[in-house]
C-alpha positions in Angstrom: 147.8 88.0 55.7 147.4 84.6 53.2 144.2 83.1 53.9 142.3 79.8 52.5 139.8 81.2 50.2 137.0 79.6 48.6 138.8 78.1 45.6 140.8 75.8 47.9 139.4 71.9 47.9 138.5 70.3 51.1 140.3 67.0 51.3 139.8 63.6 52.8 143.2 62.1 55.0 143.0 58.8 55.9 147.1 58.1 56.1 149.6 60.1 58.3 151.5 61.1 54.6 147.7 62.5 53.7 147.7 64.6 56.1 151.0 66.4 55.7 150.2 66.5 52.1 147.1 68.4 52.6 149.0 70.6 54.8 151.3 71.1 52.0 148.7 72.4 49.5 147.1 74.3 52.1 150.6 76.4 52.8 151.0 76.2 49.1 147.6 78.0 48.5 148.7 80.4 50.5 151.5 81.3 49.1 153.4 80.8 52.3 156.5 79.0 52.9 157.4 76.2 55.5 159.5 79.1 57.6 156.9 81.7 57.7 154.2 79.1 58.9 156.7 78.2 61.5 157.2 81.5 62.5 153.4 81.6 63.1 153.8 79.0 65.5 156.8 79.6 67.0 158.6 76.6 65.5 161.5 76.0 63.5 161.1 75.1 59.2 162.4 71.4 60.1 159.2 70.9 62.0 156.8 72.3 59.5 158.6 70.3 57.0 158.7 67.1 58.9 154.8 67.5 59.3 154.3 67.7 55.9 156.6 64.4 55.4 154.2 62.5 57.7 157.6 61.7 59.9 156.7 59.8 63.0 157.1 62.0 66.2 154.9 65.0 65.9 152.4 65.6 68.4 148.8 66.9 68.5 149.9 70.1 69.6 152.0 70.5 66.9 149.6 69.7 64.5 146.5 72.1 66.0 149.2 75.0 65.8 150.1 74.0 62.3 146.0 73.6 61.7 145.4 77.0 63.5 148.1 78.8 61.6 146.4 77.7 57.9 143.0 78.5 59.0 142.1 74.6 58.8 140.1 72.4 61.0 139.8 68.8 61.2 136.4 67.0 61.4 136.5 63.7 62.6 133.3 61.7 60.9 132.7 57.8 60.3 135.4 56.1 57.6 133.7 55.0 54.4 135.7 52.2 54.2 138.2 51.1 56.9 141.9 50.6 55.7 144.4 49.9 59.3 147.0 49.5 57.1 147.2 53.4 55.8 148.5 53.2 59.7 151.5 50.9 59.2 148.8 48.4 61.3 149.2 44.9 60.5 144.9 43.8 60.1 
């Protein structure tokens, strides 16, 4: 099975898009494509792929599944600098 070795670069996500992007290079490290990470989860290719296009809509649980089935984790620590609008928030 693929796994995220040593050699792949933590990443910080501070935008919706960074996060699918990072779950792009993960599944990319891995060699794996959108359908067999779906097929991890139980989920069809249009959902890993919307993921990874940051499109509005997709849940926590879809994301910890997606998160579980790469071997990632997320840690949640204080933002260096805060930026709402890499939220679509108006300041």
């Amino acid at each position: 099975m693929a796994e995220i070795d040593d050699t792949f670069p933590e990443s910080t996500v501070r935008s919706v898009a960074d996060i699918g992007h990072a779950l792009l290079r993960a599944r990319r490290h891995m060699g794996l494509t959108q359908a067999e990470v779906g097929a991890r989860v139980r989920m069809k290719q249009g959902t890993i792929s919307n993921l990874e296009n940051g499109s509005p809509g997709t849940t926590l649980r879809t994301l910890t599944l997606v998160l579980s089935a790469l071997n990632l984790e997320i840690v949640v620590r204080r933002r260096r600098k805060a930026n709402m609008e890499d939220w679509g928030v108006e300041p």
